[in-house]
DRENROKE-455707 format. One record per residue (C-alpha): residue number from 1; residue in one letter; chain; x, y, z. Coordinates in steps of 0.05 Angstrom, whole numbers. Example, Ala and Ser with C-alpha at 12.3 -4.5 7.8 and 13.67 -1.06 7.14 Angstrom:
<rec><num>1</num><residuo>a</residuo><cadena>A</cadena><px>246</px><py>-90</py><pz>156</pz></rec>
<rec><num>2</num><residuo>s</residuo><cadena>A</cadena><px>273</px><py>-21</py><pz>143</pz></rec>
This chain:
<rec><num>1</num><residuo>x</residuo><cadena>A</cadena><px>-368</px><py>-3252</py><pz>-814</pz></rec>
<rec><num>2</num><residuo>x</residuo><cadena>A</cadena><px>-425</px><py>-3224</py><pz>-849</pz></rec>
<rec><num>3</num><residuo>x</residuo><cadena>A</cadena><px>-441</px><py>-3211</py><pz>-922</pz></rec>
<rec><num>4</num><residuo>x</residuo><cadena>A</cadena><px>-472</px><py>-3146</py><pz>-933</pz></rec>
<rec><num>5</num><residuo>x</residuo><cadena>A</cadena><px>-530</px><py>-3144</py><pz>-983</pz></rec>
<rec><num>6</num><residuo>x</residuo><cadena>A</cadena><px>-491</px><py>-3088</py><pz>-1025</pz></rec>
<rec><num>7</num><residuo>x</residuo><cadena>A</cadena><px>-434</px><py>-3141</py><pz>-1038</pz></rec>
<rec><num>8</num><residuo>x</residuo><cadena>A</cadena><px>-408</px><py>-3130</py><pz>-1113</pz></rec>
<rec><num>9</num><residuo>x</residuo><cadena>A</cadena><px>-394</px><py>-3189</py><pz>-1148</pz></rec>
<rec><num>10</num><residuo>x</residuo><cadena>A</cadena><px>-319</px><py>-3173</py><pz>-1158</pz></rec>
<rec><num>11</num><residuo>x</residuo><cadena>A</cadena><px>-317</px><py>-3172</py><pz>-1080</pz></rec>
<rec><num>12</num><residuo>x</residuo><cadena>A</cadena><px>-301</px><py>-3238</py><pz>-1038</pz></rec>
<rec><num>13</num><residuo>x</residuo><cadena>A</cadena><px>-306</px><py>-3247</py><pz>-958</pz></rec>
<rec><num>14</num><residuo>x</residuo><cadena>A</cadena><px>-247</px><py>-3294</py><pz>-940</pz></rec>
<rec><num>15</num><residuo>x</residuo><cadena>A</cadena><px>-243</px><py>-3328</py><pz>-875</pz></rec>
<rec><num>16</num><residuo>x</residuo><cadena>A</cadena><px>-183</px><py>-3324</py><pz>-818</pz></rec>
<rec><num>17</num><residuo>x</residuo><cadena>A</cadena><px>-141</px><py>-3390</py><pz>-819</pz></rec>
<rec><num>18</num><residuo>x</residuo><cadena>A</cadena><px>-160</px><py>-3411</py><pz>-889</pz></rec>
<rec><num>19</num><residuo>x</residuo><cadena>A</cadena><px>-123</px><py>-3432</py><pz>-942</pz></rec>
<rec><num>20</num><residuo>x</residuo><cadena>A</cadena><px>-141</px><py>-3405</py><pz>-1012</pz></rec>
<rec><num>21</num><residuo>x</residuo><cadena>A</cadena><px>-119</px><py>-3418</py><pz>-1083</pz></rec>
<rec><num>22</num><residuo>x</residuo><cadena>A</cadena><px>-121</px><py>-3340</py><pz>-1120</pz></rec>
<rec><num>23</num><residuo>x</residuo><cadena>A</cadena><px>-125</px><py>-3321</py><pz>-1189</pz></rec>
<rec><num>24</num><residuo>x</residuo><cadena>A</cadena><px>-141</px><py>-3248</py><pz>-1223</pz></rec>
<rec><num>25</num><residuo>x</residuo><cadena>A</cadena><px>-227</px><py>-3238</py><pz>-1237</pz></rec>
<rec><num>26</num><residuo>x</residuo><cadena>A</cadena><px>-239</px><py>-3241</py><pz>-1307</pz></rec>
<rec><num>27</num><residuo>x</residuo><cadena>A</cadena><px>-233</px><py>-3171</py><pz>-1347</pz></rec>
<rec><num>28</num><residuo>x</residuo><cadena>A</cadena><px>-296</px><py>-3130</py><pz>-1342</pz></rec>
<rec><num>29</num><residuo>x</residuo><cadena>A</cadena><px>-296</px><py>-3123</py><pz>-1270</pz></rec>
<rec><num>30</num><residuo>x</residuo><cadena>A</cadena><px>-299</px><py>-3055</py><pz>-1242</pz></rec>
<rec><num>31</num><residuo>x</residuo><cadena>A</cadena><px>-242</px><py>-3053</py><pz>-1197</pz></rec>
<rec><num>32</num><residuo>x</residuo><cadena>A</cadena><px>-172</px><py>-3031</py><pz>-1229</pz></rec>
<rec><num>33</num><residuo>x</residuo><cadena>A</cadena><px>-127</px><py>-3068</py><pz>-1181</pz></rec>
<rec><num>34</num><residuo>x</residuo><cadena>A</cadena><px>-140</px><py>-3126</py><pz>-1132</pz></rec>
<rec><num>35</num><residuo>x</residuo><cadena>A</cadena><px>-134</px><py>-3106</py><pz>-1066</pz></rec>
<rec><num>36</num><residuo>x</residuo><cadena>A</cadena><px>-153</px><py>-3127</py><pz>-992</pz></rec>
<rec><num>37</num><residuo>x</residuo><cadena>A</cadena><px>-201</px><py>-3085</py><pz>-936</pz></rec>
<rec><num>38</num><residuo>x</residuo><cadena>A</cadena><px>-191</px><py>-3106</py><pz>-863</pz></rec>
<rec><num>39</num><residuo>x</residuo><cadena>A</cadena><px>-243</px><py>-3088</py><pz>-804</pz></rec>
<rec><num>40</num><residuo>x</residuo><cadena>A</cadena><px>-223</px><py>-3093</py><pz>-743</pz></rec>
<rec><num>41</num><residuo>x</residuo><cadena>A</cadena><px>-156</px><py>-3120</py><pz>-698</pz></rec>
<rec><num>42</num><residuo>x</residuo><cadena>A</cadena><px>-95</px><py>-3134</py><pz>-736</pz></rec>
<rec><num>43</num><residuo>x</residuo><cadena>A</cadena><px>-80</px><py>-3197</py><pz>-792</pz></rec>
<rec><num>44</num><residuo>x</residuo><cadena>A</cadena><px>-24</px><py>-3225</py><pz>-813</pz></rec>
<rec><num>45</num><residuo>x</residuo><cadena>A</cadena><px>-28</px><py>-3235</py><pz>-890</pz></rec>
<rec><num>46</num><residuo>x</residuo><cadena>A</cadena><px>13</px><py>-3302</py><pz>-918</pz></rec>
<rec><num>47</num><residuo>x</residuo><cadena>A</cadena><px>28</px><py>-3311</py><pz>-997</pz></rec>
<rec><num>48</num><residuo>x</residuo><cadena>A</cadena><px>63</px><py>-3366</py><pz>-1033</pz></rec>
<rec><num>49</num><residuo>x</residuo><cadena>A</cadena><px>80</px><py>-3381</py><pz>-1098</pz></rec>
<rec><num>50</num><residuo>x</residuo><cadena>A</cadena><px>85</px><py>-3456</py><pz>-1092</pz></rec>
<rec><num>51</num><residuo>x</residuo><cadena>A</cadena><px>37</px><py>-3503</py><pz>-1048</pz></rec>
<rec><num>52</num><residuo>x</residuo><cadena>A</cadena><px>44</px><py>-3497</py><pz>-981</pz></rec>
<rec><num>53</num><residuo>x</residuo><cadena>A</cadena><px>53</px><py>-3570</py><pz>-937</pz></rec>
<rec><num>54</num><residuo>x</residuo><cadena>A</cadena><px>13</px><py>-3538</py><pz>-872</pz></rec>
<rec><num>55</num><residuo>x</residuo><cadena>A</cadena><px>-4</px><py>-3467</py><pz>-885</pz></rec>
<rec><num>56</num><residuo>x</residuo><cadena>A</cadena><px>22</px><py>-3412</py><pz>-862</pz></rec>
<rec><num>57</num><residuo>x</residuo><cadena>A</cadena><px>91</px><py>-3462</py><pz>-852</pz></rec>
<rec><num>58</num><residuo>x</residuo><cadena>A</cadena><px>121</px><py>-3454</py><pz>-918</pz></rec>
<rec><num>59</num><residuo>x</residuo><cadena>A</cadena><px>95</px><py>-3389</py><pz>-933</pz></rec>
<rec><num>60</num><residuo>x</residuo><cadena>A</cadena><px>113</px><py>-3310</py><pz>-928</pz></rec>
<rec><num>61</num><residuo>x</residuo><cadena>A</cadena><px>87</px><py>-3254</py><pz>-899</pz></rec>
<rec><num>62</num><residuo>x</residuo><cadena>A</cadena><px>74</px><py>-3206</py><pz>-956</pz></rec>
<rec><num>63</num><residuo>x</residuo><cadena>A</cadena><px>103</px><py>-3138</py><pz>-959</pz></rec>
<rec><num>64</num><residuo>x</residuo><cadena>A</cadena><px>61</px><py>-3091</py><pz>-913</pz></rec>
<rec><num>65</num><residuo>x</residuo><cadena>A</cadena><px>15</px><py>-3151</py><pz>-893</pz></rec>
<rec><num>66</num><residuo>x</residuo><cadena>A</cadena><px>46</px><py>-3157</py><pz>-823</pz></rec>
<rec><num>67</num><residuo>x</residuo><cadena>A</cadena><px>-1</px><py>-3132</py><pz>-767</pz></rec>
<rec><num>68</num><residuo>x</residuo><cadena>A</cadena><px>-40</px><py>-3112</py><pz>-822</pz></rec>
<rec><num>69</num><residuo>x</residuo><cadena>A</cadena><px>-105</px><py>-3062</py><pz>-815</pz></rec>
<rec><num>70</num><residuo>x</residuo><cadena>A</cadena><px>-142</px><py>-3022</py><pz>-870</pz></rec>
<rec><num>71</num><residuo>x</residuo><cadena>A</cadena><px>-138</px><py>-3028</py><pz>-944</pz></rec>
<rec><num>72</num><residuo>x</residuo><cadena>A</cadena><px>-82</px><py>-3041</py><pz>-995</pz></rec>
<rec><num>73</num><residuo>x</residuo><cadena>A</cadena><px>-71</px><py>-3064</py><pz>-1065</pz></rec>
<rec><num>74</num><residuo>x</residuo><cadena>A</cadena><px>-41</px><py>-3124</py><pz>-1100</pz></rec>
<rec><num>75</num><residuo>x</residuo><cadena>A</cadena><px>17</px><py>-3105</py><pz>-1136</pz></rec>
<rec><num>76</num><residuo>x</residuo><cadena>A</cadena><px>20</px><py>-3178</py><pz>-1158</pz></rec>
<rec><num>77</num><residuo>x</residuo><cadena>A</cadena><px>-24</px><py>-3241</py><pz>-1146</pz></rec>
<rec><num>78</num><residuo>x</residuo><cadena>A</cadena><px>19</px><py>-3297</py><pz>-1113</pz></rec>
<rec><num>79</num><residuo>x</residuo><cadena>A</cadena><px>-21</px><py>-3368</py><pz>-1126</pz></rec>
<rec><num>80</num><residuo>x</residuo><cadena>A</cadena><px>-35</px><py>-3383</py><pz>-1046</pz></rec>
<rec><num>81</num><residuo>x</residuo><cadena>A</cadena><px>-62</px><py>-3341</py><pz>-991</pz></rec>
<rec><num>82</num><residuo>x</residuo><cadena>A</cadena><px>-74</px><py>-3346</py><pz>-918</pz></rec>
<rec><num>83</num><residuo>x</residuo><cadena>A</cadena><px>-96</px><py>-3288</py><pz>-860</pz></rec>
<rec><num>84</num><residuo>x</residuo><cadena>A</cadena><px>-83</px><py>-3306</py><pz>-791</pz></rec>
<rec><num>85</num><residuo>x</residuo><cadena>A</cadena><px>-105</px><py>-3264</py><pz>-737</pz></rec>
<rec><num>86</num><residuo>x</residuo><cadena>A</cadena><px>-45</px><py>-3221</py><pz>-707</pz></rec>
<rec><num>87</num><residuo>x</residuo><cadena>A</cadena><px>-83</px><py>-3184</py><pz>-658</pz></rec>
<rec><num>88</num><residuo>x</residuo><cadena>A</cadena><px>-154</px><py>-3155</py><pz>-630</pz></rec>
<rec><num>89</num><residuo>x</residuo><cadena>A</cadena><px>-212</px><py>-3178</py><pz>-666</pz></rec>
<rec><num>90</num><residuo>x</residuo><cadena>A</cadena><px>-224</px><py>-3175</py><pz>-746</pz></rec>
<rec><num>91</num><residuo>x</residuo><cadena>A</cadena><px>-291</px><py>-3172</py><pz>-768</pz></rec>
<rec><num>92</num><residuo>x</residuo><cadena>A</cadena><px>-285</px><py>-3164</py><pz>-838</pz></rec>
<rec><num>93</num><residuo>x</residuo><cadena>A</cadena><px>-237</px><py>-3191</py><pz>-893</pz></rec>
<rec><num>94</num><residuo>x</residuo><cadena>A</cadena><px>-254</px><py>-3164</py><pz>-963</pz></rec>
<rec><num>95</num><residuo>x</residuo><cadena>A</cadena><px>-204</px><py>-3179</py><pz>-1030</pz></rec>
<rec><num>96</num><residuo>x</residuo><cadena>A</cadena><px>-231</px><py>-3156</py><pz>-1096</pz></rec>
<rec><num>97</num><residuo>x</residuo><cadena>A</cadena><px>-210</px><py>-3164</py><pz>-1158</pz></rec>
<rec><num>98</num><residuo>x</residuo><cadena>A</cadena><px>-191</px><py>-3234</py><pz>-1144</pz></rec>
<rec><num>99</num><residuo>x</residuo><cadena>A</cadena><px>-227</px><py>-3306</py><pz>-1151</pz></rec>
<rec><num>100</num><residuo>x</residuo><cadena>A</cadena><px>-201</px><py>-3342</py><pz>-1088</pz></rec>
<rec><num>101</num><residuo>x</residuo><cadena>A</cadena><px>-222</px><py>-3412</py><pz>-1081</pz></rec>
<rec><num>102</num><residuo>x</residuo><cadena>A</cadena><px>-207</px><py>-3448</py><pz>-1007</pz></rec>
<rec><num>103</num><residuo>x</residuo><cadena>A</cadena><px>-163</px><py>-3503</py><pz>-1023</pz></rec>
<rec><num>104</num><residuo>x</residuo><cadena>A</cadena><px>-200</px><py>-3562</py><pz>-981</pz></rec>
């Protein structure tokens, strides 16, 4: 995936197949609500609350985040996150308004 060069700095490119730790951007960041753009094919999007052992075992398919394509907001900020490829090819994964770390 690419970064463009107009990249805000409340925006973050995640990776397919990665496991991320998540937590809300400080205050002062233009974006009201976090949210999440997809490009391209279809995602799966995985949340959990708790640590998952092997990721995405152990985690849920958020509401609305199954074959997943476009954009949609957080209603609330679970502490793990995963995107899995459902379908086609996905050339962009955008969330902003979040800090996600990948957990190594």
């Amino acid at each position: 995936m690419t970064i463009p060069v107009d990249r805000q700095r409340y925006q973050k490119v995640l990776a397919l197949d990665t496991l991320y730790v998540v937590r809300s951007m400080p205050a002062g960041v233009e974006q009201i609500a976090p949210s999440i753009e997809t490009i391209g094919g279809t995602v799966d999007i995985y949340v959990s609350q708790d640590t998952p052992v092997s990721a995405p075992t152990g985690m849920n398919i958020i509401d609305g985040g199954a074959a997943f394509v476009g954009s949609a907001k957080f209603e609330y900020i679970h502490n793990y996150l995963w995107v899995t490829q459902a379908g086609g090819t996905t050339t962009s994964i955008i969330v902003a308004g979040l800090d996600p770390v990948e957990v190594v």
